[in-house]
N, C-alpha and C positions, 0 to 999 in steps of 0.2 A: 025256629029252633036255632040255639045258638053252639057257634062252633067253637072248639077252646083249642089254643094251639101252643104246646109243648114245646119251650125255646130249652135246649140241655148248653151250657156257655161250659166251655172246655179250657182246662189252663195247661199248656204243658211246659215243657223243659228247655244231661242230654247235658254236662259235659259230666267228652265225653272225654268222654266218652264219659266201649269197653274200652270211651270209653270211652268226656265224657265231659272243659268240662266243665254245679260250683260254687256252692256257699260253705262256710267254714267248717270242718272237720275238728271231731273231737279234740284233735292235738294242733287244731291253730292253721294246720296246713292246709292249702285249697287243692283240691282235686281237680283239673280244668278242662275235664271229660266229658260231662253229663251237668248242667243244673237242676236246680231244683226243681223239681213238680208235682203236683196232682192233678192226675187223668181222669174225667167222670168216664163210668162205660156201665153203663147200665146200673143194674143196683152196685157191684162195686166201685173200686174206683185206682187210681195207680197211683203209686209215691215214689218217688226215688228217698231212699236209704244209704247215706254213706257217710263213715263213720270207720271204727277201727274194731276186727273182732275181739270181743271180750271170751267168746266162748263158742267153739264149734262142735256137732255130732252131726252123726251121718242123716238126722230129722230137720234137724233147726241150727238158725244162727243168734247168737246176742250176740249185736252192736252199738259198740257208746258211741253216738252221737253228739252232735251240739247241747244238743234239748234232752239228753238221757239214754238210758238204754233202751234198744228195738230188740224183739222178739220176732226172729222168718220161719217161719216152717218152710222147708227144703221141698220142695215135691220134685219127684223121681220123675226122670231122672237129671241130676243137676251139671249142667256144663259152666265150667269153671274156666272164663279168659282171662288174660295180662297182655301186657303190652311189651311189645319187641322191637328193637330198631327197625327204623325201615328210613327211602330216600325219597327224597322229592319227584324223582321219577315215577315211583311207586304212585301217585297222586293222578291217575287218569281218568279219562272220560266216564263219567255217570258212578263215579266209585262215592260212595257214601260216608262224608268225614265230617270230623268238627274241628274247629281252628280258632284257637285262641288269637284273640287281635288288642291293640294299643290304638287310639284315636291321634292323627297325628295334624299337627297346626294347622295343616288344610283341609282338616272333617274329611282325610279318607283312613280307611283302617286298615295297619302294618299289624300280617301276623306274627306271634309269636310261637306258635307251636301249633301242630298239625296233626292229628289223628284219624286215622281210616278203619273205620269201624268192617267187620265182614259181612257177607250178603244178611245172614240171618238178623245182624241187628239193624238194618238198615229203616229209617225212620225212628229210631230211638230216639228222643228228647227233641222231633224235628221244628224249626220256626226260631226267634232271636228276640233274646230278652235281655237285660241288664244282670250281672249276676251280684247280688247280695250279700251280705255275712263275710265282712272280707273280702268282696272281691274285688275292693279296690277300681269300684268304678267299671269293672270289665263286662263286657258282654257276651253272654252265650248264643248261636246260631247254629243249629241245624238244618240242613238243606241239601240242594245237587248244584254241583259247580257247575259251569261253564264257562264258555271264553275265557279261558283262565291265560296267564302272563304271570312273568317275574320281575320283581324289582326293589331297591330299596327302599328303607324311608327311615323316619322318626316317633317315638311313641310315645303316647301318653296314657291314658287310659284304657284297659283292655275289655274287648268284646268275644264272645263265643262261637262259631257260626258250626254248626253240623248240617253237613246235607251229603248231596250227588255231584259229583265232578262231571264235568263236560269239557271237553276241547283244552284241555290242562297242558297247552305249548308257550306260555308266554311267562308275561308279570304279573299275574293279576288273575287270582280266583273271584269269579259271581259262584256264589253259592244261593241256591234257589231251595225255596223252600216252600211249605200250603202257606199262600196269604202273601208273597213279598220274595226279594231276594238281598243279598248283600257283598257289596264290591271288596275284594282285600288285597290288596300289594301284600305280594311277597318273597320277602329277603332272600337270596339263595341258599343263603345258610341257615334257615328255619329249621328247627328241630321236626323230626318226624317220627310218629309212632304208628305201629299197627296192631289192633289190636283181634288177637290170635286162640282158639282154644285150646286150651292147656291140662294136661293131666295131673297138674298141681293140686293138691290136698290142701284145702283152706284151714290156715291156722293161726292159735290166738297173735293179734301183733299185726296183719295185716289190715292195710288199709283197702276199704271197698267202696266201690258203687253197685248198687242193688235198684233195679226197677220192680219194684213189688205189689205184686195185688193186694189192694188192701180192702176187704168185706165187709159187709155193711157194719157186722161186730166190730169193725176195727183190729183185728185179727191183720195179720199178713203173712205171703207167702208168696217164693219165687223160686224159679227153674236155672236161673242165668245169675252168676254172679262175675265182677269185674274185677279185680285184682289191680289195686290204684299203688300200690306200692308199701312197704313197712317202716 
């Protein structure tokens, strides 16, 4: 009797962010939140959607994308974040971020921008990819920091890293991640964001990221959406 064994190979993301982040948006800008992904999960599957809305009710969103318009159905009840300053401080132990990075002449990465995603989104987009469609060479990483340090540097190409913060007293975030981790020097005047729910009414002109389920029809639908700016 012969045994058959079911391999499921899973692609994910996540920038971010909420967030998130990062291949090309409708209008050319990159979001550096969340990249791009598809999640197998059974018979569905997950996508990130980000794009600018064309059209919102209190059911569903259209969003023009790179590749056209997306249709979400909303399911109730929807929590709508953006992003709000926040400091380097902000940045502690086992807290769940993504960080835009630059490769610098000596193959280590200098962030450029920093975002702390809140507990609920925590694993969003997690693990580190190159990001496409304009990204200019950057990379995305989701993960959990540790031994983390401050420092300067110089940049070239930029990378993504979301995760968990750990020991965030130096120059230098490891951001950890399922599979792998990755080193980042950073500036002390790195930009920082957090990203926050918000009782903002989404409307036409913003830009989003959306992790959406998307069904076996190809249908999609999501609870969370991200508020990437207008």
């Amino acid at each position: 009797m012969m045994c058959r064994r079911l391999f499921l190979l899973t692609a994910t993301t996540l920038s971010v962010a909420m967030i998130g982040a990062c291949a090309q948006r409708a209008d050319t800008s990159t979001d550096t939140t969340i990249a791009s992904s598809t999640v197998n999960s059974g018979a569905d599957t997950t996508a990130m959607v980000r794009g600018t809305v064309a059209s919102a009710s209190p059911t569903q969103l259209v969003v023009a994308t790179s590749t056209g318009n997306d249709t979400i159905a909303l399911t109730q009840p929807v929590q709508v974040y953006s992003r709000q300053p926040a400091k380097l401080t902000d940045v502690k132990d086992n807290v769940f971020i993504g960080v835009t990075t630059v490769k610098q002449p000596d193959g280590t990465e200098r962030a450029t921008e920093i975002h702390i995603f809140p507990e609920e989104l925590r694993g969003l987009g997690e693990g580190s990819r190159m990001m496409s469609q304009g990204g200019g060479g950057n990379r995305m990483t989701n993960g959990a920091v540790s031994n983390s340090r401050m420092t300067n540097g110089t940049a070239s190409p930029s990378r993504m890293s979301n995760g968990n913060v750990a020991n965030a007293n130096g120059s230098t975030l490891d951001v950890q991640y399922a599979g792998g981790s990755q080193k980042v020097v950073v500036p002390p005047n790195t930009p920082v964001t957090q990203i926050k729910a918000t009782s903002k009414q989404l409307a036409v002109g913003d830009r989003v990221s959306i992790q959406a389920r998307k069904a076996s029809n190809g249908s999609l639908s999501a609870s969370k959406v991200m508020i990437a700016g207008r």
